[in-house]
Phi, psi and omega in degrees: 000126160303153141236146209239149148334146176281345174272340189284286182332317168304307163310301157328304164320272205330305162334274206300347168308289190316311182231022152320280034242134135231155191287157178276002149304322175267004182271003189271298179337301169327285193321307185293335219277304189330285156354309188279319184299298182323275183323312189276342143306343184208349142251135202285157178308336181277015177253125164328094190263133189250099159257158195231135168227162184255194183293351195221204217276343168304294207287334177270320191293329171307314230269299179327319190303292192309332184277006187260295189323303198319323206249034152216023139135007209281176181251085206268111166203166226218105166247153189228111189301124191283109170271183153243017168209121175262173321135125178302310185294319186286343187285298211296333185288287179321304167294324180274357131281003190284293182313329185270359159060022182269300192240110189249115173318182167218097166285156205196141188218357194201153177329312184309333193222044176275187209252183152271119181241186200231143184300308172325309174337108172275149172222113149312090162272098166250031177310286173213151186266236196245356158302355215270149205234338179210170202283146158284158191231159177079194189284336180296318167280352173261344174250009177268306194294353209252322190275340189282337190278338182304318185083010167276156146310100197244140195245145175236106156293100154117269177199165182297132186267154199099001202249125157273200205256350166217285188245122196260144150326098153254122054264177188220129209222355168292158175286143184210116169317161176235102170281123129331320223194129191217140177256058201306094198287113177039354157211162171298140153220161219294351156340322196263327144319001185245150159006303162291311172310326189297315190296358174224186306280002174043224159285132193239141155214153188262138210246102168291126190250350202044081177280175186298127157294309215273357158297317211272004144318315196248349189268127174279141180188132182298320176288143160230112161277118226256115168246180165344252186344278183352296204281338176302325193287332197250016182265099181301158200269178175243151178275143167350288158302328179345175164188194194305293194299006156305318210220064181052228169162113193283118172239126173262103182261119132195156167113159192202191174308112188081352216210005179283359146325283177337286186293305172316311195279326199292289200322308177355282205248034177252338166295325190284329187284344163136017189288147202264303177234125157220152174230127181296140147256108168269121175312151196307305184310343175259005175331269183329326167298325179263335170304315184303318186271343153246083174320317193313303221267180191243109177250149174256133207228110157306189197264339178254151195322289207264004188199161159284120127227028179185145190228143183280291196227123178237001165274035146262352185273145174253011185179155231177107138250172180219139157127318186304114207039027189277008191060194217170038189255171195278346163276334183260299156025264160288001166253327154320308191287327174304314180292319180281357163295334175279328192288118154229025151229161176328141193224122178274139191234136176254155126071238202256010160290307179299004193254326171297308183274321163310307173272009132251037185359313172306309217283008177273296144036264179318327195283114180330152155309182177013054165255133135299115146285119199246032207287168160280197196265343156247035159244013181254272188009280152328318205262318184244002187121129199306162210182145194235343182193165180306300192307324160296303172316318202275341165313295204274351175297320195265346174270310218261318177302320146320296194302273174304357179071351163312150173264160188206114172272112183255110200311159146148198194266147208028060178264167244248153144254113157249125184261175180298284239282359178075013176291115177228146172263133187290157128269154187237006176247168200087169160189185237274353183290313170313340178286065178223153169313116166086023176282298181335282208307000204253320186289338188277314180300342163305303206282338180284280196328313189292322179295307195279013170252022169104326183301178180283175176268028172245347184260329177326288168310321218270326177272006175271325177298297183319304212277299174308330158318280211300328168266009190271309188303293187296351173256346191264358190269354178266305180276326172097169174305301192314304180272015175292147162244197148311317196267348182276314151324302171301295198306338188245027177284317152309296223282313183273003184293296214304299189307320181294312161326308188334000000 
């Protein structure tokens, strides 16, 4: 799935009016019915519903929403900010509630009449849509603050009004709806991925409305939000014959003194993702730790007890990761620069291979064409420079990924695959339970295992990111988020090659 700009959606509209061909009454109708499906599926008939709508086509798709709720029991009632130019559609809208005589909008311009809800209350913003370009003013900014206070369960059409639709200011000092629930017209818009965002959009979904495939075919735009299908497309089948040397052999540096975790979970789960062969390179004293906790894999024993520091030969390997739990003492240091003297295929680098780099700048330099980068967010920092927002970051992620040819994951709830082409794919999977000791380290053993079984390195990233979600997703409906660890992740890895394969 694209995500597109708000003028490409404008566009888009426009397209599908023109050569569906349908009117733009009806295509509101369309939207809200979707909408309508939505809601009522998931809030129950006893709640009082408050929808609040603006002036334009955000504010028509509300009033269509309340006349639907209406005709199937809900308790319904309709307020409309008064303008002097209403939306052709909302007036029209307007009228066909009228006619149906259930329900008389009520208009409201000024503190004296806004209305009274209950904490209880579901409330519908259908105020303003992702067109919106400067903060509200005015009585429109006294009734997003008057509705944020209330403390009711607020559904946002479209997108929260007051949000814009791709980079907001932070800190964001404008009134901005606080949604529970956001409701998305045929894409995410990009706004809602980043971070600083989640406190006004909540759980956010997408309302397919069918808008024209071959506009949103032909239109171009560098985001991708990476669903199911996407990634189902990019998993080769396995052949009959195969055997082990089909799907590569991996070599995994990690773990240092206190940190042979690090290396138990990459290896793990760089076998569960499909890899024909791996080998831990490990400090001599964690040898035994990793035979007793993995059989499979072939482990290699630095020349020192407690850290890396050095590799001879990487040319039997088909994927090289570095970092996870390896320190950042000055012998593993100088043992970094050697392996990457040695690398002439992409090599993923983690944890405290990016932190080794952060304080060595030159070595981005160093780095094979196409290696992966996984850092989270004050390791991107470290490495490029302080950020202030999602929206910053990923600028600068998409700068820095070109410069250097590199790919760069930018860790968090939807993180990002950026590729040198400036392309980044969204995920669409995981959730707030991964934010545990040793997720990182699950992910970096995906993307190796995936490299050295062939993919490119951007699908590599792109089905490795989908997939630790996904088993992430599928371990928190058994443990739930508060207890997943990392290793409930590996363990649940299987499971999602398998849903997916189906």
């Amino acid at each position: 799935m694209k995500i597109f700009r708000c003028h490409q959606i404008r566009e888009i509209d426009a397209y599908t009016i023109k050569h569906e061909p349908i009117p733009s009454i009806d295509l509101m109708e369309r939207a809200a019915f979707e909408l309508f499906k939505k809601i009522v599926a998931i809030y129950p008939y006893a709640k009082r519903v408050q929808v609040f709508t603006g002036p334009g086509n955000n504010g028509g798709d509300g009033v269509a929403l309340a006349r639907m709720l209406v005709m199937v029991g809900y308790n319904v009632s309709l307020y409309v900010i008064e303008s002097t130019s209403y939306s052709k559609d909302l007036e029209e809208n307007l009228q066909r509630i009228r006619q149906q005589g259930i329900v008389s909008p009520t208009f409201i311009n000024h503190s004296s009449n806004l209305p009274a809800i209950n904490s209880d209350d579901l409330i519908v913003d259908a105020l303003f849509g992702s067109g919106l370009t400067r903060p509200l003013q005015g009585f429109s900014s006294l009734l997003v603050n008057y509705i944020n206070s209330i403390g009711a369960c607020v559904v946002s059409v479209d997108i929260p009004s007051g949000l814009f639709g791709e980079e907001n200011p932070v800190p964001n000092s404008n009134e901005v709806i606080r949604a529970n629930h956001t409701f998305s017209f045929q894409f995410p818009k990009l706004s809602f991925i980043f971070s600083e965002n989640d406190q006004y959009v909540g759980k956010w979904e997408v309302v397919n409305i069918g808008l024209h495939p071959a506009i949103m075919a032909s239109l171009s735009s560098p985001f991708y939000f990476t669903d199911l299908e996407f990634v189902k497309m990019r998993i080769p089948k396995r052949l009959t014959h195969s055997h082990k040397g089909s799907f590569g052999h991996c070599l995994i540096i990690a773990g240092s003194y206190g940190m042979v975790g690090a290396s138990i979970l990459s290896a793990k789960s760089c076998l569960k993702s499909g890899a024909g062969l791996v080998t831990v390179h490990v400090p001599k004293d964690a040898v035994m730790a990793m035979h007793a906790s993995l059989p499979e894999v072939i482990v290699q024993a630095d020349s020192n007890p407690h850290f890396f520091t050095g590799i001879e030969s990487i040319n039997k390997f088909t994927s090289v990761a570095f970092g996870s739990g390896v320190g950042q003492g000055s012998q593993t240091l100088s043992g970094f620069k050697k392996l990457l003297s040695l690398c002439t295929r992409p090599a993923v680098i983690d944890a405290d291979g990016l932190n080794l780099i952060a304080h060595n700048k030159d070595l981005l330099n160093s780095l094979p064409q196409n290696s992966v980068l996984t850092p989270h967010v004050g390791e991107f920092n470290r490495l490029f420079g302080e950020t202030f927002s999602g929206a910053e970051r990923l600028n600068v992620a998409i700068k820095m990924a070109k410069k250097h040819s590199v790919i760069i994951v930018v860790k968090g709830a939807n993180t990002q695959v950026v590729c040198p082409n400036g392309q980044v794919f969204v995920n669409s999977t995981g959730n707030p339970g991964m934010a545990t000791a040793g997720s990182g380290d699950v992910l970096t053993g995906i993307i190796a295992s995936l490299l050295a079984q062939g993919y490119s390195p951007c699908d590599a990233c792109v089905v490795g990111v989908f997939i630790h979600g996904y088993a992430a997703d599928l371990a928190a409906e058994t443990f739930g988020q508060q207890s997943l660890v990392a290793s409930d992740i590996v363990s649940h890895l299987g499971f999602a090659f398998n849903k997916l394969l189906q």
